[in-house]
C-alpha positions in Angstrom: 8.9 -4.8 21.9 7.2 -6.3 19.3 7.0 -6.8 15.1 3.6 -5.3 13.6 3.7 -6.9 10.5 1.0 -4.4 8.5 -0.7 -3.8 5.2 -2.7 -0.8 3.7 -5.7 -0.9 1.0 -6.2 2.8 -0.3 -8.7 4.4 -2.8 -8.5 7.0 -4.8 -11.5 8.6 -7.0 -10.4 12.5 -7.9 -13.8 13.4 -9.5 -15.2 13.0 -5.5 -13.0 14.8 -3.9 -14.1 16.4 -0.8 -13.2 18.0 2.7 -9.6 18.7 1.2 -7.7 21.3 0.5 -6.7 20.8 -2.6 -3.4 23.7 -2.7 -1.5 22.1 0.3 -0.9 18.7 -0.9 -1.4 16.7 -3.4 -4.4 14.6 -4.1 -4.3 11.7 -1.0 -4.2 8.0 -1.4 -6.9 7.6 1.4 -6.9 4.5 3.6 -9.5 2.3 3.3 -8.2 -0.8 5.5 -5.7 -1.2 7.6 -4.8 -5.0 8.5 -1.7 -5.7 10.9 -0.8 -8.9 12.8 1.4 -8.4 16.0 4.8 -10.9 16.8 6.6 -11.3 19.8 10.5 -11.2 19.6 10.1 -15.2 19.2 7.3 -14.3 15.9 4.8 -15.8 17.8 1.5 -14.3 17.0 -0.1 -11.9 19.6 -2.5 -10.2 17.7 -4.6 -9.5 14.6 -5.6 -5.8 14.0 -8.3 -5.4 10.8 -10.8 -2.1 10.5 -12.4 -0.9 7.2 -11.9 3.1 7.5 -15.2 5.2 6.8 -14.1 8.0 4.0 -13.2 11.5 4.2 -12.1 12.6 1.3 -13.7 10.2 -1.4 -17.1 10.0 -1.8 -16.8 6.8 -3.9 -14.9 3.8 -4.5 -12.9 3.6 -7.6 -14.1 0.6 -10.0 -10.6 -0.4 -10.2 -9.8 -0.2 -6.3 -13.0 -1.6 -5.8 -12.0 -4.8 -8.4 -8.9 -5.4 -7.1 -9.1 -5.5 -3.6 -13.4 -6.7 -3.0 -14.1 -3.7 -1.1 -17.3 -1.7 -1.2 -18.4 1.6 -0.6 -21.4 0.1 1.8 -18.6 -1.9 3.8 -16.5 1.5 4.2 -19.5 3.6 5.7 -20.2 1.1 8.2 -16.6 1.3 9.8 -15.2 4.4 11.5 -13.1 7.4 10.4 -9.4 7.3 10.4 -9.0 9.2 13.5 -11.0 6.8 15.7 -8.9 3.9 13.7 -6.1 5.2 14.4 -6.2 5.3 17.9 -7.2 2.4 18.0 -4.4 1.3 15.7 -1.9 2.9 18.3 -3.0 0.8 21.1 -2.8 -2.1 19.5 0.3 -1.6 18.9 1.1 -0.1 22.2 4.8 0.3 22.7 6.4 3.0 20.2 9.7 0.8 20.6 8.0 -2.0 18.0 9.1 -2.3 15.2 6.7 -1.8 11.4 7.5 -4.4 9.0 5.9 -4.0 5.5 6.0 -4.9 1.8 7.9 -2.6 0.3 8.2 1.1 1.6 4.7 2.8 -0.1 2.7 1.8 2.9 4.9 3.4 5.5 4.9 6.6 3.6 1.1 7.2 3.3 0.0 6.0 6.6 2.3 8.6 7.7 0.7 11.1 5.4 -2.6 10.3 5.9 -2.0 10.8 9.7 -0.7 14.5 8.6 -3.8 14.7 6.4 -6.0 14.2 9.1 -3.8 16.6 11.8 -3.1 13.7 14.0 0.1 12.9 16.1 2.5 11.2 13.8 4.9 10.4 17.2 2.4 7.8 18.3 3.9 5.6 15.3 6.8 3.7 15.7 9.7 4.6 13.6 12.2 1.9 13.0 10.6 0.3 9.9 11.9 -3.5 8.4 11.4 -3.2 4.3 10.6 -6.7 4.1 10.1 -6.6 0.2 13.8 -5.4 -0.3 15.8 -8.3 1.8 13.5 -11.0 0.4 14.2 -9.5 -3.5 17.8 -9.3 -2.4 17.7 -13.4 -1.1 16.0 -14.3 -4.4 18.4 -12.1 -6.4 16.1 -9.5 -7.5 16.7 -6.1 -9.2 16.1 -2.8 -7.4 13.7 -2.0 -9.7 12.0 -5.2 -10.2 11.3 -6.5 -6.6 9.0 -9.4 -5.9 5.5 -8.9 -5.4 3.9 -10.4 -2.1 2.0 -13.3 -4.0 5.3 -14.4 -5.7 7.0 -14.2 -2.9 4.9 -16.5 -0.7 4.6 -19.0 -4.0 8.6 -19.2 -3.9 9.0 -20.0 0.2 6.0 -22.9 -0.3 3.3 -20.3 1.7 0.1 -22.4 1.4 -2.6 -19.5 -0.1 -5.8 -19.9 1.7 -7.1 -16.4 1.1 -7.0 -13.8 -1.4 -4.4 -11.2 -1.9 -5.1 -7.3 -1.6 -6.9 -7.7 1.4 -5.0 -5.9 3.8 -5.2 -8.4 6.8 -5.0 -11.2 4.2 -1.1 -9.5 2.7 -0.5 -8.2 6.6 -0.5 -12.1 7.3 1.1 -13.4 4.3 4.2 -10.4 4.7 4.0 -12.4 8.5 4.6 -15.8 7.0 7.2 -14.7 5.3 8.8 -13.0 7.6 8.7 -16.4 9.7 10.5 -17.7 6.9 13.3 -15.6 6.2 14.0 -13.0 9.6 17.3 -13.2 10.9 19.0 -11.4 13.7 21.2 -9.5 10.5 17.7 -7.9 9.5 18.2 -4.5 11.0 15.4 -1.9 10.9 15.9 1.5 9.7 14.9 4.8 11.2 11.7 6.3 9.1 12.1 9.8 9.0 8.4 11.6 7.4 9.6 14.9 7.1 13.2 13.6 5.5 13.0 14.3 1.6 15.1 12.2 -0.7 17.0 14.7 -2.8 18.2 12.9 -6.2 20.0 14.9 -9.1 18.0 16.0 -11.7 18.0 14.2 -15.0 16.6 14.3 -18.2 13.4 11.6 -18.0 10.6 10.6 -20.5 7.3 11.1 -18.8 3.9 10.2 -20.1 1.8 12.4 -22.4 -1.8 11.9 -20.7 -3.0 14.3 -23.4 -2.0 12.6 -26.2 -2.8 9.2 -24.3 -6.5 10.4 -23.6 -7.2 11.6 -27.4 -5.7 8.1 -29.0 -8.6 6.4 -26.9 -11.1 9.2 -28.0 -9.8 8.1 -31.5 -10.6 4.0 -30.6 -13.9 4.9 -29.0 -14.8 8.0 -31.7 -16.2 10.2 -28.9 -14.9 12.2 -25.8 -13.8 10.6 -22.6 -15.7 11.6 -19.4 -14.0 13.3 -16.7 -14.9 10.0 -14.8 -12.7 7.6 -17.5 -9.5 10.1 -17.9 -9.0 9.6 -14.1 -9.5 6.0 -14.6 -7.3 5.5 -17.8 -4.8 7.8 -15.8 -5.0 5.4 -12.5 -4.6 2.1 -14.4 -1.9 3.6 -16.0 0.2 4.6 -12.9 -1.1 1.5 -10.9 0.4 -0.5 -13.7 3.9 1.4 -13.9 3.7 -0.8 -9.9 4.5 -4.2 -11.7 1.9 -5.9 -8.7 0.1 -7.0 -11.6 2.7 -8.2 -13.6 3.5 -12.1 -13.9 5.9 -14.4 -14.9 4.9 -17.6 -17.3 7.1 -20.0 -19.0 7.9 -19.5 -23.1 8.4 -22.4 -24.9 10.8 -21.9 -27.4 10.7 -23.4 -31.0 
């Protein structure tokens, strides 16, 4: 048995869309990188796992994606398509009694979904999965819906930062380091069901109007957005409804 502490970069350009069918599921968050390190049951480290993922179903990298995390297009054509990564994701890490330890629950979800994406076999993947975002928010006395982020995180347990963040074997070690830090015995993994669908009651909720949002920047820039910069304006927003980006600072007060 073993921990695979991993993280997932993904991309995500609608306008290049390709080798998908676009009526069974909605638009994928492809995988782009796939970084994991590999603890023994004493978190000593056994492995480091790091592959840039050559693209199916996006032609391009989005600027944004492509700000944030470094990564280029050129890099992603040199590495290999997900289905050769995954296998060799799966024998690193070769016992299907480890256990997946992430940052928060998103990355469990669409690795899983990419796998379906791509028609692969999902029981290859381990399934009991530590939310490591969720007991280190709960330690720091964190609300549900404003959990740490991974940089914050490591800044509070004294992490020295030697390498940039959103670089999936970069975060995969820093979620490692903290899990060093904080793992005890009382941590218990859960059982990660992909096909389970969390029903929730429905409620009355305000959701944005991208319409209106896309014509008061055609009103600033007195002309029509491309196709390209209402998928961008529409990604920034909903990457930014993540609080990753958000900070805290210090206010002085008068």
């Amino acid at each position: 048995m073993a921990f695979i502490i991993f993280d997932l970069e993904f991309n995500q350009d609608i306008s290049t869309l390709q080798n998908f069918d676009r009526e069974r599921v909605r638009y994928p968050f492809e995988i782009i990188q796939i970084g994991a390190i590999k603890l023994d049951t004493e978190l000593n480290t056994q492995g480091k796992f790091n592959h840039y993922i050559k693209p199916t179903f996006y032609a391009r990298m989005n600027p944004l994606v492509s700000e944030l995390t470094g990564i280029t297009i050129e890099q992603l054509l040199a590495g290999e398509p997900f289905p050769e990564i995954y296998q060799a994701y799966t024998t690193f890490i070769d016992e299907t009694d480890s256990i997946l330890c992430t940052w928060g629950m998103s990355d469990i979800t669409e690795l899983f979904r990419n796998v379906e994406y791509h028609g692969l076999d999902q029981t290859r993947l381990p399934r009991r999965v530590i939310d490591l975002q969720f007991y280190v928010s709960e330690q720091f006395n964190r609300p549900r819906k404003n959990r740490l982020r991974l940089q914050h995180a490591v800044e509070l347990l004294n992490i020295p930062i030697t390498h940039p963040f959103h670089n999936a074997l970069n975060d995969a070690y820093y979620t490692a380091e903290v899990f060093k830090k904080v793992y005890k015995a009382s941590m218990q993994p859960k059982l990660y069901d992909p096909s389970q669908k969390t029903i929730r009651p429905r409620v009355a909720k305000r959701v944005i109007d991208f319409d209106q949002l896309l014509r008061q920047f055609e009103k600033m820039y007195t002309r029509k957005m491309t196709e390209e910069e209402q998928e961008m304006i529409k990604l920034a927003y909903k990457m930014g409804r993540t609080n990753q980006f958000t900070k805290e600072v210090t206010v002085s007060t008068p």
